[in-house]
Every structure is written in C-alpha cells, then in structure tokens.
N, C-alpha and C positions, 0 to 999 in steps of 0.2 A: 499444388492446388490452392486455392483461394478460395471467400465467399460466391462472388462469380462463376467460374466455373463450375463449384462444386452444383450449381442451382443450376449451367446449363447439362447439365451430366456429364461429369469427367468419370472418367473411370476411380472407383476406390476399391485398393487397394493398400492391403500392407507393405509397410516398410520395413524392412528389417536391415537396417545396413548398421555396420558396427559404430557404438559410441563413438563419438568426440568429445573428449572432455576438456576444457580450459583451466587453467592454473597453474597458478607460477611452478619454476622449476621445484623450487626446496619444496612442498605438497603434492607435488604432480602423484607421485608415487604413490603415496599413501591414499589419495582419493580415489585414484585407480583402480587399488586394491579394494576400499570399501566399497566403493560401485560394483566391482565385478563379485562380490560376494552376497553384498546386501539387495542393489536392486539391476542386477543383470536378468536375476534368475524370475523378475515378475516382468520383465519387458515383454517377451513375446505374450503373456496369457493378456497383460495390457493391450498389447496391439489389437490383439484377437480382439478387444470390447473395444477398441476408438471404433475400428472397420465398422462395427457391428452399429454402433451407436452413429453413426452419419449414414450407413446406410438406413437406419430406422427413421432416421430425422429426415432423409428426404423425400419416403415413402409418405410421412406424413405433409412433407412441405407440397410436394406434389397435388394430395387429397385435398390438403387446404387451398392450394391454389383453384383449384375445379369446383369447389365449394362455393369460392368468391365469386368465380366468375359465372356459374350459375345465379348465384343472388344479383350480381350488377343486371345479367338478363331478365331478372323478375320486376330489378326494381326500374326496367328502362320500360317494361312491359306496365308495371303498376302505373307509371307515371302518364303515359299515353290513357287512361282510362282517369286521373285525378286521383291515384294514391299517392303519397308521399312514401318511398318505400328505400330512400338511399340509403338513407342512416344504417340499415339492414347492414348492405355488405360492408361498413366501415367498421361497426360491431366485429362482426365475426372474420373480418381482417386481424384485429388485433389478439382476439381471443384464441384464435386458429395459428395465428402467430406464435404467440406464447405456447401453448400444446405441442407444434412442430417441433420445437429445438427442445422439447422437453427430454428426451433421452441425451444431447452431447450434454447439457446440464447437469444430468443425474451424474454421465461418467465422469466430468470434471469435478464433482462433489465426490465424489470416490476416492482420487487421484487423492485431494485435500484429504482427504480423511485415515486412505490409509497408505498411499506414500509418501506424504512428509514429514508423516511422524519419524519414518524411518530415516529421510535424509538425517535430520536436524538431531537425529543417534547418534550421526556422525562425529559432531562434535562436542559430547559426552552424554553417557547413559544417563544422567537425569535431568536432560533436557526433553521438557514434553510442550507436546502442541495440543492448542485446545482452544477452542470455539464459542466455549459458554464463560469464561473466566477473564476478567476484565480488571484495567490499572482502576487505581483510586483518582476518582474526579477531584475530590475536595484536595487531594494536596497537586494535582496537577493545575489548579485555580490559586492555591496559594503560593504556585513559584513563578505567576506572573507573567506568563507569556503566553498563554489559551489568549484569542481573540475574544468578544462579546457573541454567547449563544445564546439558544434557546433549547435545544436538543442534541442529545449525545449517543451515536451509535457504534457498537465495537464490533470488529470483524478478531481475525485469529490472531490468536494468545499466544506467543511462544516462552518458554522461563529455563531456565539454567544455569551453570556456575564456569566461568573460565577463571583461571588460576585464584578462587577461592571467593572471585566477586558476581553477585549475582547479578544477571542480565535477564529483563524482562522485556518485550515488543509486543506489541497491542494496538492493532487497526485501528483507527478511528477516526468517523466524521462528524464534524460539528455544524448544526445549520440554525440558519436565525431567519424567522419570519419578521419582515420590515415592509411596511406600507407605503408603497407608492403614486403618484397622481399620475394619471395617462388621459389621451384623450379617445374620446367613445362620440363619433360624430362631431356634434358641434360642440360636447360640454366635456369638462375634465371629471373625472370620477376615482373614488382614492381604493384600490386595492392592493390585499396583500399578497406578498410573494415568499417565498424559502428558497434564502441563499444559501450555499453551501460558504463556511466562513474555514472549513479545513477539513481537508480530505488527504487521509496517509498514513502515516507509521509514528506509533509512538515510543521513543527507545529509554527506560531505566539502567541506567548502572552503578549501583550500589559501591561507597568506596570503603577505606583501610583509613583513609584520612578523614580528619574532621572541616569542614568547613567553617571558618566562624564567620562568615558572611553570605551573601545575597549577589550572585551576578548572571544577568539576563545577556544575552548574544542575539541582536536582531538583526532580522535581514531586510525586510520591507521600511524602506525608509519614510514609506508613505502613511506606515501607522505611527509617527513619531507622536502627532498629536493626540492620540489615542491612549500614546504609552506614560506621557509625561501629561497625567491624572492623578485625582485624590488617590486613587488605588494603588499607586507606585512611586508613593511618598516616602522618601529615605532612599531611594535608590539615585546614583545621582552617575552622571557621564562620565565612561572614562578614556582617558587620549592614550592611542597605543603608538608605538614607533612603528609598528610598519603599514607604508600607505598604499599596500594593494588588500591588505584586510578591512582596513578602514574604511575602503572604497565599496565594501560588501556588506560590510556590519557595523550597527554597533553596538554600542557595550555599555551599561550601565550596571552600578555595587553600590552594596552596602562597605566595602571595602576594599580602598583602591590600591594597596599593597598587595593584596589576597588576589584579587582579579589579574593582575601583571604577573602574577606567581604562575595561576593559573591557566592564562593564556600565554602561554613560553609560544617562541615558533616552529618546534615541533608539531602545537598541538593548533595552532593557527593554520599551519599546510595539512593537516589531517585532516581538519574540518572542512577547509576549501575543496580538496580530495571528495570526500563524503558528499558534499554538496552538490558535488557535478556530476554522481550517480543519485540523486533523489531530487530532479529538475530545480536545484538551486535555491530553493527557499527553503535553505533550512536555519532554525533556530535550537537554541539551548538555555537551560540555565541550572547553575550550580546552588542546590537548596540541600538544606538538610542532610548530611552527607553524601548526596547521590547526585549526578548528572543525568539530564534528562534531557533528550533529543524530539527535536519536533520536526520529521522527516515527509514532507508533503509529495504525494503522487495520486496520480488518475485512476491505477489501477490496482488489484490485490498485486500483492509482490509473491505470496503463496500460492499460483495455480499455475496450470496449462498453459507457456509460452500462448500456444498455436492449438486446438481440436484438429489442423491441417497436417500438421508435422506427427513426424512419429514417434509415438508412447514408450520413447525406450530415456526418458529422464536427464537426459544426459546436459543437453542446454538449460534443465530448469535445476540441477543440481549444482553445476559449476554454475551458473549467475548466483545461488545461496550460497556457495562457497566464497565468494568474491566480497558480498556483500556485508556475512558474516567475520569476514577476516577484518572487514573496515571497521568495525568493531570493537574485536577484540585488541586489532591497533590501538585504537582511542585509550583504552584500558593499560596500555603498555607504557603509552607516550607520555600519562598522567600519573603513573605509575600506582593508580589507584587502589593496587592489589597491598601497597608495602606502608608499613605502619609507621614511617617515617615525617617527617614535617613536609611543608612543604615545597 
C-alpha cells in the first residue's frame, strides 16, 4: 500500500509476517536475540494501533474531503451572486488536512517515544533517548564548521558509552533568514526568506587522547570562501596523499603533523563509508578532545520507515544497527577509547 491507494480505498489490513532482520554475520545472532525478546513481544499489540490509526485517518480524510467539496460548491454559488467566497475552501483544505493525518502522527510519536528507547538498550543500558536535551551550541560554533545562522532547532537526543567513550547525537536544523530582490510586475521588491543552512544529525564522540590541535574535514568545496575568514584564522590547509579523499574533502589544522596522525586511511575509508549512508555531505572536526560529526539528511533517522509497512520494527532496528555500528567503527579506527599517543 502507498499514499495512493491508501486514499483510493485499499484494503487495511495487518501484517503479521515474520521479521527480517539485516546484519552482518558476526551480530546477526545477538540481534536476533534482542529483537525476539525485547521488541517481538510489542509487534502485534503495535500492529493492532498502525491498522487502527489509518483506518482513523481516512475516516477523517474522507470527512474532510466532503467538507471541501461542499465549501468549493458554496463558494462557486457565492460567486455567481458577487461574494468572494474561494479563499473558504483553501482554508479548510489545509486546516482539515492537518486534523486528518492527526492519528498516524500521534502513532508514530509513540513509536519514537516508546520504542526506541528500547532499541537503542540494545547497545547498552545507559544509553537513553530523549527529545528535550540538546548538544551545546557555543562549542559546536567554536569548532568551526556550523555554517552562518540565524536559528537553531533540535530534534532527538540520543547519549551513551561504547567501550568507555561517550557518544552523543542530536538532530538539528539550522536556518538563516537572507533577503532577497525578486520581481513584483514591473518593479523589483526586496524580501525576506529562511533558508534552511543544515538539516541532520549531529554526532560527539568524546576521546582517551588529547588533541593539541584544531582540524576541520570539509566537504562542500563551494564554501571554501566562506571558510577561509577572519573566523578561521590559524587554521591553515593540509595536503593529504590520497587523491580520491582529497577529491571529497578538505582539510584544514592548526596542526599538520596531528591532522596526518589523525586522518590515517583507516579512518579516511571510514568516513567515505559514513558519508554514503548520510547523502554525502558529511563534515567533521577534531576539537577539544572530541570528534564531532556533521551528518546531513532530509528526514528524522529516528521514526517509522513507512505508516504503510508493518509495525513489527524490524527494517527500522536493523538500519540503527547498521548505522550505529558505523560509529562505533570510527571509535575503533581512531582508537579513541586508548590512553595512548597518537
């Protein structure tokens, strides 16, 4: 089923057919196991509420449609007599709109609320999810790689410890209101607009080593003029030997020993890796003992594949397993966990 369908009346119904879950061999097992323990056993009462919640939502899409299309007949009636009466049904298009999907809404607020706290158990008890708790602006502005905003919004928090280092991720969108000239008939007229300047995932990982320097990983080569500003004075380019990284990124330190330490090619194919599951524009930079990932995508990476597919977890656990593991890779490759040099 699809949106389509689902609006010309397909049948809904549940799904019940058994997991498939994705993951390499060496976890295969173990995930198995935590799915069939953890959240095998909320799949069917889940099901029970998607079914429930699309059938509600098109009880009401239904309503709403017959609603509109009574007001388009008032306002084609108003009009024949000199009322101005359109505007009516585009109102309560939109408003009747928002109301209809109000139940698959609520259940995918649910989902988020109370099963991913349980996935993300998975990989250890004190890792918790949460919605209201958010990274610090001020040092994610002083490690130099936030683009120019105006506004800062956070979606979900996730925080915990793999082998002793903390990892924190944290939604967030960045938008900036910039004024533009357009034309309006015959005359240009200057209005403003909000861009979105970054929309995605924002990833901390706290090390074992000390940093004593400053290095930024870009990917848009288009903001080079942007980067090389008073604001990123001491930071200066550096030439790496391999030229399909180079061809993606680049790289500026305060320390160009410490940055060639830092980028080995382990952690160069890690990243590239990383990159081609978070549409490519990803950046980093190595501040204050911590790495910090600037993961850009469209949509939360914490909800409901599909409302269409069935509530039984399994495609949205195995993608967080997947994605989480890239992760904890990074952590391994930089060996950030070990109190060693570099």
């Amino acid at each position: 089923m699809n949106i389509l369908t689902f609006i010309l009346g397909s049948t809904i119904k549940a799904q019940r057919q058994a997991a498939r879950l994705s993951a390499d061999a060496s976890d295969r097992a173990s995930l198995q196991e935590y799915y069939d323990t953890q959240l095998a056993p909320l799949a069917a009462r889940y099901e029970t509420k998607r079914v429930n919640s699309l059938k509600a939502t098109r009880k009401r899409l239904y309503l709403s449609l017959a609603i509109v299309a009574g007001l388009v007949l008032l306002a084609l009636l108003g009009h024949s007599r000199g009322l101005m009466l359109f505007p009516l049904p585009l109102v309560a298009l939109l408003g009747l709109g928002f109301w209809s999907f109000t139940p698959t809404r609520q259940f995918k607020r649910q989902v988020q609320q109370e099963i991913y706290p349980i996935m993300f158990k998975y990989f250890g008890e004190d890792f918790i999810y949460n919605r209201e708790m958010r990274l610090d602006m001020n040092r994610l502005s002083a490690a130099k790689v936030l683009p120019n905003y105006d506004k800062a919004s956070f979606g979900d928090y996730i925080q915990g410890q793999y082998k002793g280092i903390e990892l924190v991720v944290n939604e967030l969108t960045l938008t900036k209101d910039v004024r533009v000239e357009e034309w309006d008939g015959n005359k240009r007229r200057t209005v403003t607009r909000t861009e979105t300047r970054f929309r995605g995932t924002v990833v901390e990982l706290s090390s074992h080593k000390q940093f004593i320097g400053h290095t930024v990983v870009l990917k848009d080569r288009g903001g080079l003029a942007n980067f090389l500003s008073d604001s990123h004075s001491g930071l200066q380019r550096v030439k790496l030997e391999d030229p399909l990284f180079e061809k993606e990124f680049d790289v500026f330190s305060t320390d160009q020993i410490e940055s060639r330490y830092l980028l080995n090619t382990a952690f160069m194919e890690r990243l590239q890796q990383l990159a081609k599951s978070f549409d490519g524009d990803i950046q980093c930079a190595f501040f204050r003992n911590r790495l910090i990932l600037f993961l850009p995508n469209r949509r939360s990476r914490f909800q409901m594949q599909s409302i269409f597919d069935s509530a039984n977890f399994s495609a949205e656990f195995s993608q967080l397993n997947r994605e989480m593991k890239q992760l904890f890779a990074i952590i391994e490759v930089l060996k950030l966990n070990e109190h060693t040099g570099l």
